[in-house]
C-alpha positions in Angstrom: 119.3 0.5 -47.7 117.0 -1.9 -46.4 113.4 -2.3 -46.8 111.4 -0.7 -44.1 107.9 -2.4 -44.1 105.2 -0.7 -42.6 101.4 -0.2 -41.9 101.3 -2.1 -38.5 100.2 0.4 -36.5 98.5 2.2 -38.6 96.6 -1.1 -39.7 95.8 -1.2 -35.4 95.1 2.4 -34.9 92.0 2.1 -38.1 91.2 -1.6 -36.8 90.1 0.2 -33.3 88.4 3.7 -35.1 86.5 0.9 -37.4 85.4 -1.4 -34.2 84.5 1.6 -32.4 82.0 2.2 -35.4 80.7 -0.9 -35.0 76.8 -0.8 -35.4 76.8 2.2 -37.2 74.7 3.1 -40.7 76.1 2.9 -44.1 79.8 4.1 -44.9 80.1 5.5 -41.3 80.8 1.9 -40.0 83.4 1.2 -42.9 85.2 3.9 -44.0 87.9 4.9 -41.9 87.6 8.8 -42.3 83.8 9.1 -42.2 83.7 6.4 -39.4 86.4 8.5 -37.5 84.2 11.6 -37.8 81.2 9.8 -36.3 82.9 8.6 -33.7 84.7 12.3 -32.5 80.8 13.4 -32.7 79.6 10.5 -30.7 82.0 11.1 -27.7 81.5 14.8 -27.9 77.2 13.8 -27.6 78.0 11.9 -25.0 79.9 14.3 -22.7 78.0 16.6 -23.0 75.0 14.7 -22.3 76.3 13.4 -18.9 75.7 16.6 -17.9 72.4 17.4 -19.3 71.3 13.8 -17.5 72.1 15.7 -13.9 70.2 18.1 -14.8 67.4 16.6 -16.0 67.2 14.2 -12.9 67.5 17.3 -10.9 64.5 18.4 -13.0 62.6 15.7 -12.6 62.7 15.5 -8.5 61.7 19.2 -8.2 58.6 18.1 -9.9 57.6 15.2 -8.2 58.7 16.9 -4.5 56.6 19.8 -6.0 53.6 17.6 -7.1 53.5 15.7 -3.8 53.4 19.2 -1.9 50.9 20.4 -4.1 48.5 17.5 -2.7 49.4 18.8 0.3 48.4 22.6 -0.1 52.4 24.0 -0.1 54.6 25.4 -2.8 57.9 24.0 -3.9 59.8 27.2 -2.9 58.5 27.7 0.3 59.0 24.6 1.3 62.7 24.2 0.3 63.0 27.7 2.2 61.7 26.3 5.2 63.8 23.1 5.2 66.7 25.2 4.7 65.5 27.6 8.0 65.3 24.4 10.0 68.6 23.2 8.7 66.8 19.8 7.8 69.3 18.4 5.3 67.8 16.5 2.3 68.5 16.5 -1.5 66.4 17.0 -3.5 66.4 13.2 -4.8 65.8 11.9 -1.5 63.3 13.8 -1.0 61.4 12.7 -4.6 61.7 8.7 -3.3 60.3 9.8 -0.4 57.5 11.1 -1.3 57.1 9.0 -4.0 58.0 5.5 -2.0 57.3 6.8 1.7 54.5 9.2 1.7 53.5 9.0 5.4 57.6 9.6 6.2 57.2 12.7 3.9 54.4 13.9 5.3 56.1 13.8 9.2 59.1 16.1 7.5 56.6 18.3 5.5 54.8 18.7 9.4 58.5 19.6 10.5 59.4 22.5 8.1 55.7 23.9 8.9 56.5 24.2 12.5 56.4 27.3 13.5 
């Protein structure tokens, strides 16, 4: 029998866990087993992290949409009620740069949604 030589792609497939781990602490960036572990918890942080950032950006414009109303005298629920009455269709981060960046155009769709 011939000689089968081996370890090429095994040599590839721990040369790309390894680089992945690149930057990490300790044995996690050179053993292959530990580093493979770190980097299976690193992708599972990260998706599930893309999804916490929507929400907390949704978070984050209900509070400044709500802070800017507040200066005005109007609650957050209320007001989101009566845009959706008058079928004025704005998300919510729209609406946080505007009243943020454009407080006099915010103020005209605030003067809208009061409109009786």
């Amino acid at each position: 029998m011939t000689r089968v030589k081996r370890g090429k792609i095994a040599q590839k497939r721990r040369k790309k866990i390894l680089k992945l781990a690149k930057g990490y602490k300790w044995k996690r960036k050179s053993k292959y087993r530990i580093a493979k572990q770190a980097i299976i918890k690193a992708h599972l942080y990260a998706f599930r992290d893309r999804k916490v950032r929507k929400r907390e950006k949704r978070k984050l414009w209900q509070i400044q949409i709500n802070a800017a109303l507040r200066e005005k005298g109007l609650k957050y629920s209320t007001f989101m009620n009566r845009l959706k009455e008058k079928k004025i269709k704005l998300n919510r981060k729209m609406l946080a740069t505007l009243a943020k960046e454009y407080p006099a155009i915010f103020e005209k769709i605030i003067e809208i949604a009061n409109q009786k």
